[in-house]
N, C-alpha and C positions, 0 to 999 in steps of 0.2 A: 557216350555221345561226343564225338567230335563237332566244332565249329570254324569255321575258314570266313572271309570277309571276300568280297568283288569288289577288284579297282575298275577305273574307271574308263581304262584303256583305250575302248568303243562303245560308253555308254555318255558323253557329249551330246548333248538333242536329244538321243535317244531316251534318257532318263531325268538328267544334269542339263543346269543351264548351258549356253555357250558365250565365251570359254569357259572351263571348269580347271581344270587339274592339268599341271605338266611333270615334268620327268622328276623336278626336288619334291612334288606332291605324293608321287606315289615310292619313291625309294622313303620318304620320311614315315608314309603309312604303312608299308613292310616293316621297320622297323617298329612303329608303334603296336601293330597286333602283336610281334614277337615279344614285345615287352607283357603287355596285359594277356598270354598264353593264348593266343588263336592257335590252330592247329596248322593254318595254310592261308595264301592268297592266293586268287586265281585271276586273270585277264584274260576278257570276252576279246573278239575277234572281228572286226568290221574294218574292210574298204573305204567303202565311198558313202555318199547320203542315200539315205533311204527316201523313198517317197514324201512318207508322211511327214519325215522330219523338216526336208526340204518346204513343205509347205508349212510348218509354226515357226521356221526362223527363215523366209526367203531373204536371201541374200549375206547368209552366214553359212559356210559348209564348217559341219562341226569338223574338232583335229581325233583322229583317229590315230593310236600307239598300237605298234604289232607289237603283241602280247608276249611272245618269246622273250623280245630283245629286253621287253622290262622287266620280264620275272630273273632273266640275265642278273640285269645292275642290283634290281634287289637280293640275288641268292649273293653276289660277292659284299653286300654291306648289309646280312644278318649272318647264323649260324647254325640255329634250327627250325627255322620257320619254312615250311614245305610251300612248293609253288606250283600250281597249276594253270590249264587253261581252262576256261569256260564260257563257250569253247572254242577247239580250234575249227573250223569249218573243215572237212577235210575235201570236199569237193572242188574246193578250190585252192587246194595245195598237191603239188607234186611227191606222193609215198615214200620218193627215195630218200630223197631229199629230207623232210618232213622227218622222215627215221634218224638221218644222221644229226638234226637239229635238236631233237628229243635225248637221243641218248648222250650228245654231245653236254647238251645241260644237264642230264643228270650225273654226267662225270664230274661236271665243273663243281657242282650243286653237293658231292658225295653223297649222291643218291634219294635228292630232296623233291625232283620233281615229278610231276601227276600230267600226263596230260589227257583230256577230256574230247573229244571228238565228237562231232554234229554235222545235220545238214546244213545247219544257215535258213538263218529265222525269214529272209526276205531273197525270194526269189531274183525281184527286180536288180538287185545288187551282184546274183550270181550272174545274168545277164550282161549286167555292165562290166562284169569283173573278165566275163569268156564270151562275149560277142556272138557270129554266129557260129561256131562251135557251141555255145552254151546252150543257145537254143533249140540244138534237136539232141539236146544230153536230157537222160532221165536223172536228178541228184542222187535217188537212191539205188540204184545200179551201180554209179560214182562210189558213194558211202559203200556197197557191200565188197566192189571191187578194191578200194583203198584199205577196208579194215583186210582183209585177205593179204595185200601186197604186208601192210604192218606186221601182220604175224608169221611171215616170211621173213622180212627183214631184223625184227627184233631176235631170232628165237635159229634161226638155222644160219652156218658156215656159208653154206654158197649158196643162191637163189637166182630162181628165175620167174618169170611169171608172164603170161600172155595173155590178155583181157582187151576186152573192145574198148577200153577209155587206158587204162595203163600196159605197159610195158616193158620188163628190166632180163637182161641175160647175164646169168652168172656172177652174182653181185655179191662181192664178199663184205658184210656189212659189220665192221668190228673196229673199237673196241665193242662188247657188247655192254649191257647199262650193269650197276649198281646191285639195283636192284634188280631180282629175276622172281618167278617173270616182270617183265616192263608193266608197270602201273596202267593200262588204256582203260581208259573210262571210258564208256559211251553214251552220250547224251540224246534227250527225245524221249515222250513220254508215250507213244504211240505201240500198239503192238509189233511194229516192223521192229521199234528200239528196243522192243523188251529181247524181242530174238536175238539181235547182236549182241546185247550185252551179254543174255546167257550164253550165248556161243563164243566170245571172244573177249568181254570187259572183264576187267578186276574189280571195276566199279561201273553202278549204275547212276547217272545225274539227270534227272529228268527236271526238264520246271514243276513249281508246284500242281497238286489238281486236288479238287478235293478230295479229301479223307477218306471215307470210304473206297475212291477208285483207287488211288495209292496204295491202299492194304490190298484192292485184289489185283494191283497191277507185279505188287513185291509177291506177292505170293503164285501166281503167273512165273516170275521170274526164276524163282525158287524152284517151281515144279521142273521148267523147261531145261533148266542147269541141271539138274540130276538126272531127266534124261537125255542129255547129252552125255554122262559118266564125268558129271563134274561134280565137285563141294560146292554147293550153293552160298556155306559158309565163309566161302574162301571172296566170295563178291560183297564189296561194300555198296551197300544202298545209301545214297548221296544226294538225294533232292534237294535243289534250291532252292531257298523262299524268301522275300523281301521282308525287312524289319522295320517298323518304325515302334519307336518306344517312347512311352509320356506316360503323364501320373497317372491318367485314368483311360479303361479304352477309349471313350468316346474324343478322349484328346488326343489322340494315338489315330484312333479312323481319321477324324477332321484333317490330321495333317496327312497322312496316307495319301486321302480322297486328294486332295489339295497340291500334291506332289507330282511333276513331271512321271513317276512311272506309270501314271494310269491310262495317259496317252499313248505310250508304249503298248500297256494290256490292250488295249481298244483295237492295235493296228494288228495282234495277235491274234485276234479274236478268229479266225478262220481255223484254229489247229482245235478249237472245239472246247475250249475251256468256259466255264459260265463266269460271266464275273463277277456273278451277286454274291460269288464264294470267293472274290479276293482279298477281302479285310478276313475274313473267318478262319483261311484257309493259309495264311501267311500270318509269320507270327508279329504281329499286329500288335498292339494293348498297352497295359500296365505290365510291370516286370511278373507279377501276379498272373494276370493272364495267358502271357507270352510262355512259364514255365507250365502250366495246364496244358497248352498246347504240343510242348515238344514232352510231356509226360506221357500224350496223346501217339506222338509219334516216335516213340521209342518202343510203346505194346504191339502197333502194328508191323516195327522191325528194321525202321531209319537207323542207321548206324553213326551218319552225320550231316548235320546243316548244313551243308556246305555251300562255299562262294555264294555269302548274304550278300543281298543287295540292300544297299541304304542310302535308299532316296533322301536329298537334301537340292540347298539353293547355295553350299556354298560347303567346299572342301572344310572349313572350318567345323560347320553343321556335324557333317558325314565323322568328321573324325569325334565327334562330341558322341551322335550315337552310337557308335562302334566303343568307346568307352563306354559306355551306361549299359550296354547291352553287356560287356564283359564283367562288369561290376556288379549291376545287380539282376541279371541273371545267367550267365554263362558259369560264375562261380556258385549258384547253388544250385545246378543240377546236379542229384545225385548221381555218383560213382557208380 
């Protein structure tokens, strides 16, 4: 079982007070997982304000870090510590481009970084991001056309591609990455993501859901990969789940319930997730509890926690539970 940790990148209002964390914040916390053996850090991907956000902090726009540039400063001041997104939106980035920034980092990186693709959790923002263009764009037309243009440009000499939202002629897209094939994850916990990922990820990142539907959503996954004529083995299952960690669960819920992410789950609530399952269902607790749970998710076929999130009120916080969590339970899960 892998574990990786989520900066903070675009997670400002969203999750974290404002302000929260700047650029010495999140190259120090690179460096701090790499010390206490994280697997990876990943930075999530946000524009502008969200709705919701805009209305708990009116007259504060949170700061928002494109995630690339800082998984950048961090892969040149660590060594081994792997970088990802989670995630990059990719309907609002341009495939070509997007390829040559990926592989360009995993040159710089010798072959360290992961990137994770999605639709983009708030519509309203894809809007303000592509105006009227955005507005008669389907995103996930966007999403199947982008992951396509990806596996063209990652994987073949000369490319070309014609789609109703993209298009590239004869695009010679090299050096090519490190690693082959290129790490795409693809994020979403929905049937449409379960497709893509069988069809195109090396990994799968969905947000949490409960238990139960994760086991038949990985197993869904598993089937649809093999008929495609793929290894299903060959796909990392990589859900992400928030953590908060204290002596006992109930001091672990209180501060949970209590913590800027729950505002965030509220404004999610339409992707269909229940919340009465977000302390149970996230590894939540005593270090006790927290390892029953990922003992949980390991039978069902999670390969790694990836890009935790940890809610706090103050980078100081954040970096205290990302130690305790590495300490006393990241280090006793069994091998």
């Amino acid at each position: 079982m892998k574990f990786s940790v989520c900066l903070s990148t675009g997670f400002e209002g969203v999750m974290y007070p404002i302000p929260f964390a700047g650029p010495e914040d999140f190259i120090a916390q690179g460096q701090l997982c790499e010390r206490l053996g994280y697997d990876s850090v990943w930075g999530n991907d946000h524009i502008t304000t969200q709705d919701y956000v805009r209305d708990l902090f009116p007259g504060k726009p949170p700061n928002f870090y494109e995630p690339l540039v800082v998984l950048a400063a961090i892969g040149a001041s660590t060594t081994k510590l792997k970088l990802g997104t989670a995630l990059a939106v990719l309907p609002m980035r341009d495939p070509v481009y997007l390829a040559k920034q990926a592989i360009t980092l995993d040159q710089m990186t010798n072959g360290r970084f992961i990137m994770a693709v999605g639709l983009g959790a708030y519509r309203e923002e894809f809007l303000a991001w592509g105006g009227s263009r955005a507005a008669k764009a389907r995103r996930g037309d966007m999403m199947d056309e982008g992951l396509q243009s990806l596996q063209l440009l990652f994987n073949e000499g000369k490319c070309s591609y014609e789609g109703k939202y993209y298009t590239f002629k004869d695009v010679e897209m090299f050096p090519k990455s490190k690693a082959q094939p290129f790490p795409l994850y693809i994020g979403g916990h929905n049937l449409e993501a379960v497709e893509r990922a069988a069809r195109y990820g090396q990994g799968w990142l969905p947000g949490w859901r409960p238990l139960a539907e994760m086991e038949q959503r990985i197993a869904d996954l598993k089937a649809r990969a093999t008929a495609l004529g793929r290894n299903p083995s060959e796909i990392e299952i990589a859900p992400q789940f928030s953590v908060t960690v204290d002596k006992t669960l109930e001091a672990a819920e209180k501060r949970y319930m209590e913590s800027g992410l729950v505002a965030h789950r509220v404004s999610l609530a339409y992707t269909g997730r229940d919340l009465s399952h977000q302390v149970v269902a996230n590894l939540v607790g005593s270090p006790d509890v927290i390892l029953e749970k990922i003992d949980k998710l390991k039978k069902i076929g999670v390969d790694h926690c990836s890009a935790l999130m940890f809610p706090a009120n103050s980078v100081g916080e954040m970096n205290e539970q990302i130690e305790w969590f590495a300490s006393d339970v990241m280090t006793k899960v069994p091998t």
